[in-house]
N, C-alpha and C positions, 0 to 999 in steps of 0.2 A: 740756801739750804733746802729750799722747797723744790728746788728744778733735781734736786736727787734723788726723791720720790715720784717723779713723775712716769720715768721709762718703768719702772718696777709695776706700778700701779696700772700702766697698759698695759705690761703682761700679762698683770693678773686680770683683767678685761678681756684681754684676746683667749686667754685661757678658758675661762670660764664659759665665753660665747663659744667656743667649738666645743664645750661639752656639753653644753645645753642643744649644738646644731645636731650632733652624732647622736646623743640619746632621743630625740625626736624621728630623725631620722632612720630610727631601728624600729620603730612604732609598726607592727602591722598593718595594713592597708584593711577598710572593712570590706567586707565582701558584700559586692554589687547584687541585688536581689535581681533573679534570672526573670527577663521578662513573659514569659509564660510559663509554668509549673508544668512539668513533662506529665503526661498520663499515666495513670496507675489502672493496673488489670482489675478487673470486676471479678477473679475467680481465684479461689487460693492452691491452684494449679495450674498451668497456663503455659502453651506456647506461645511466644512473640517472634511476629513478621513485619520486615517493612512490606509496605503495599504501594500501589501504584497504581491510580485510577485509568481507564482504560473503556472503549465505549463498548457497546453490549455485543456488536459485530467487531470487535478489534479495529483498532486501528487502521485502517485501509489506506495505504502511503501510494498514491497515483500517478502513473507515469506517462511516457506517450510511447508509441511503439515505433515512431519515426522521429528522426529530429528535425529541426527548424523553427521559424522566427513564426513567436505566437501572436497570430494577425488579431484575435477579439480572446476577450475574457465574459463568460458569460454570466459569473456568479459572484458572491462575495462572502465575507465568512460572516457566518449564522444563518444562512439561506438553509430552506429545507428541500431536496431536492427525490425528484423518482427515480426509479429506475431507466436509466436508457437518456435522461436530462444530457442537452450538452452541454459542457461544463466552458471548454477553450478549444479554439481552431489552431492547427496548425498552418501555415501560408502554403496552399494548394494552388500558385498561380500554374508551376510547372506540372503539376499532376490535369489541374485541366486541363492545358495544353497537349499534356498527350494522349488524354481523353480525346480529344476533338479529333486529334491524328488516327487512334485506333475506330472511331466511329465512322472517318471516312474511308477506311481501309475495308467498314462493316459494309460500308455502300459501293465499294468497289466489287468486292467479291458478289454482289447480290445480280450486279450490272453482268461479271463473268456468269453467273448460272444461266442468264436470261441468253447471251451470247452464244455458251454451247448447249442450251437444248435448240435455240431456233436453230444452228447447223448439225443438229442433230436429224429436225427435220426434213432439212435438206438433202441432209445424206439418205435418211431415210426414202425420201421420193426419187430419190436419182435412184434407189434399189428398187422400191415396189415396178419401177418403169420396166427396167433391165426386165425383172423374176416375171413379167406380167407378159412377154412374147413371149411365144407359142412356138414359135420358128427361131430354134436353137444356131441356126447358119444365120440368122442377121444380127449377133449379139454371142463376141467368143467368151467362153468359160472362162476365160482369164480377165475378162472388164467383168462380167456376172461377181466374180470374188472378189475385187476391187471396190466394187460398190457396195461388198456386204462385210468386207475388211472395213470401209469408211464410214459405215454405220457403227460397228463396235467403237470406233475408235471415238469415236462421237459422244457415243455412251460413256464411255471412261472420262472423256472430257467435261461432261456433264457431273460425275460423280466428284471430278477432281475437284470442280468448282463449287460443289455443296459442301465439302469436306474443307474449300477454303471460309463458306461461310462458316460451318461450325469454329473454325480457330477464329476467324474474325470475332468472333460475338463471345469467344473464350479472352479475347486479349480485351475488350470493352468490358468484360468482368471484372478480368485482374485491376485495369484501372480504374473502376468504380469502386474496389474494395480498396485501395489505394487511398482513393478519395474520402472512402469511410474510417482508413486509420486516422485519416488528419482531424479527423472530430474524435477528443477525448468525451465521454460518457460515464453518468455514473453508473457505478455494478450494481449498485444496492440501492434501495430506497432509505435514507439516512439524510443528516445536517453536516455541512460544512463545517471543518474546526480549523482550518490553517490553508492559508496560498501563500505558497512563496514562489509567484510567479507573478509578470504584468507582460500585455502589449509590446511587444516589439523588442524583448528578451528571447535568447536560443533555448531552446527545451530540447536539453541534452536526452536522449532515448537512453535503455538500459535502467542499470541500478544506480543510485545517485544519493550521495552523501545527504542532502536535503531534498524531501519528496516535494515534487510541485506544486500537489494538492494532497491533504488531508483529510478524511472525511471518516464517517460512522452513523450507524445506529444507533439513537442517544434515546429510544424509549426506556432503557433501563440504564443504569451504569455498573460497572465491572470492577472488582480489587484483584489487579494479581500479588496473591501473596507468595512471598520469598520462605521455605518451611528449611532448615538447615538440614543436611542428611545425616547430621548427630542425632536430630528430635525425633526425623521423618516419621519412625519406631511410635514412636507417643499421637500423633496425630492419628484421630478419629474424626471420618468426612460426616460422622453424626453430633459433632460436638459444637456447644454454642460458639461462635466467631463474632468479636464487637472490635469496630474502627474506631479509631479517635483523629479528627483533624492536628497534624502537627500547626503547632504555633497555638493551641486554643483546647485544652483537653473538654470543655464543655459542649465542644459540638461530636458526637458520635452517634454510630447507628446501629441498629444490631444487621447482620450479614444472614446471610443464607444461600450457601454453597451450591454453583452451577456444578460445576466439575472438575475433578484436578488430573492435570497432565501428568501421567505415568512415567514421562521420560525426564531423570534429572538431568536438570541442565547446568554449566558454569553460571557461578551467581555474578550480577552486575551490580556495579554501583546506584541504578537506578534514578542517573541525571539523565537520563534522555538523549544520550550523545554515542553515537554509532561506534566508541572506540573506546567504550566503559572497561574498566579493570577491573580482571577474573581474579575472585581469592578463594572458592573454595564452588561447592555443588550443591544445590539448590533443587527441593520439590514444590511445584510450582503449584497452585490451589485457588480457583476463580471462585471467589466471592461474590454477590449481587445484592443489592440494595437501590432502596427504591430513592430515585431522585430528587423529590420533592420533601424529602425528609430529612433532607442533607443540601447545603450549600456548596458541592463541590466542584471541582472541575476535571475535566480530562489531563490525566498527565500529573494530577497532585497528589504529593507523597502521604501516607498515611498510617498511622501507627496500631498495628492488627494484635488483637489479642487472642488466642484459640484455647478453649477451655480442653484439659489435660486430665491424663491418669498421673500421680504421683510417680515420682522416678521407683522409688521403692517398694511399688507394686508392679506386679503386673500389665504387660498394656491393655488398652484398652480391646475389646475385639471388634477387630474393624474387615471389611470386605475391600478385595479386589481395589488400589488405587484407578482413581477414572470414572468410576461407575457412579455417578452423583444420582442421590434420591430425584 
């Protein structure tokens, strides 16, 4: 009699445990505390821009003007470097060698000047001899113009051969200046921030999806900020502007505006990648803050606050974009 109770009695177990599993299981999840609190604007008006640090001379993305396999690397990153510093060689064994060919072409031509003025001499003396008797019957009028046809001709010979030295010493130009593309230099006096090149790699010439070498001017650092051309209207280049480190709203700086580019441009996504996705147009507004005040670095996203006229007033009155105080 007791085994008849028993399947009924795991029903009612099985039962009860899936409705014990399903109402647990409809339980909201708690919401994971974000790990850093996004920044809050210092102004109860306010454009916000993402920004992007950037060095006080832009970004300088360096190339070579010739390609081939890079024989020495001269620097490394965080080197400070001058102007005209070389930075990497490109492999000039062929360019010396044609050096060496147009330099003995230089000494060839130098060999011909020397050859026709001494038979310019020549020719010259065979004439003064002729023009120098007196007795016109021992010397006919027809050798007399021969010998002074052979002079000119001599002279042109002479001239051809200076005119070979000038192209000679024009072609040991071109390949000296040959020889000086193959040394990359810095343009600016600035710090290295990125090589993406080594030793015995090809350094493709042109524009190139990753620059070789990167470099800048890092006495100061730069925010480009992104200004929407719904706000652009509100934006005043006399108004306070404050950064905040993403990831950390406790580090910011206040700004102070270099100058803003007049020309909008498609806005980027702002990851650093040559093939960013356009959504809309953007006024672009160089910010400057001093580096020592700030733990940043080039290239780190940044969250910009620009103090505002209210929508429902009036804008602000602002001069000429570009014209930075």
């Amino acid at each position: 009699m007791f085994t008849k109770f028993i399947l009924p009695l795991l029903a009612l177990l099985g039962f009860s445990f899936s409705v014990f599993s399903v109402v647990n299981s409809n339980k909201p999840l708690p919401v994971a505390p974000p790990a850093a609190n996004p920044a809050q604007a210092p102004f109860q008006n306010f454009l916000a821009g993402a920004g992007i640090i950037e060095a006080e001379s832009r970004n300088i993305n360096l190339g070579t003007p010739l390609p081939g396999i890079v024989s020495k690397l001269l620097v490394k990153v965080g080197d400070s470097v001058k102007t005209g510093t070389p930075l990497f060689y490109i492999d000039d064994r062929e360019a010396q060698a044609n050096m060496a060919v147009k330099q003995a072409d230089l000494e060839k031509a130098k060999a011909a000047v020397v050859e026709a003025e001494a038979s310019l001499r020549d020719s010259q003396i065979l004439y003064n001899l002729a023009a120098s008797i007196t007795d016109r019957r021992a010397i006919s009028t027809e050798e007399l113009d021969k010998r002074k046809n052979a002079v000119l001709i001599a002279k042109a010979h002479v001239a051809s051969a200076k005119a070979g030295i000038l192209q000679a010493q024009a072609a040991v130009t071109a390949a000296q200046t040959t020889l000086d593309r193959l040394v990359v230099k810095a343009p600016i006096e600035g710090e290295i921030l990125q090589i993406n090149i080594r030793p015995g790699e090809f350094a493709q010439a042109g524009t190139v999806a990753t620059p070789l070498i990167t470099m800048g001017k890092m006495d100061a650092l730069r925010i480009r900020v992104d200004i929407d051309e719904n706000d652009a209207w509100r934006f005043n280049k006399n108004s306070k502007a404050v950064a905040f480190l993403r990831g950390n709203r406790d580090f910011s700086t206040e700004l102070t505006l270099a100058y803003v580019e007049p020309f909008v441009v498609p806005k980027k996504s702002l990851t650093g990648d040559s093939t960013e996705r356009v959504d809309t147009r953007v006024l672009q507004a160089l910010y400057q803050f001093d580096r020592s005040k700030l733990n940043a670095y080039v290239g780190q996203q940044m969250d910009v606050y620009i103090e505002a006229a209210p929508i429902t007033q009036a804008p602000m009155t602002t001069t000429a974009p570009g014209k930075a105080q």
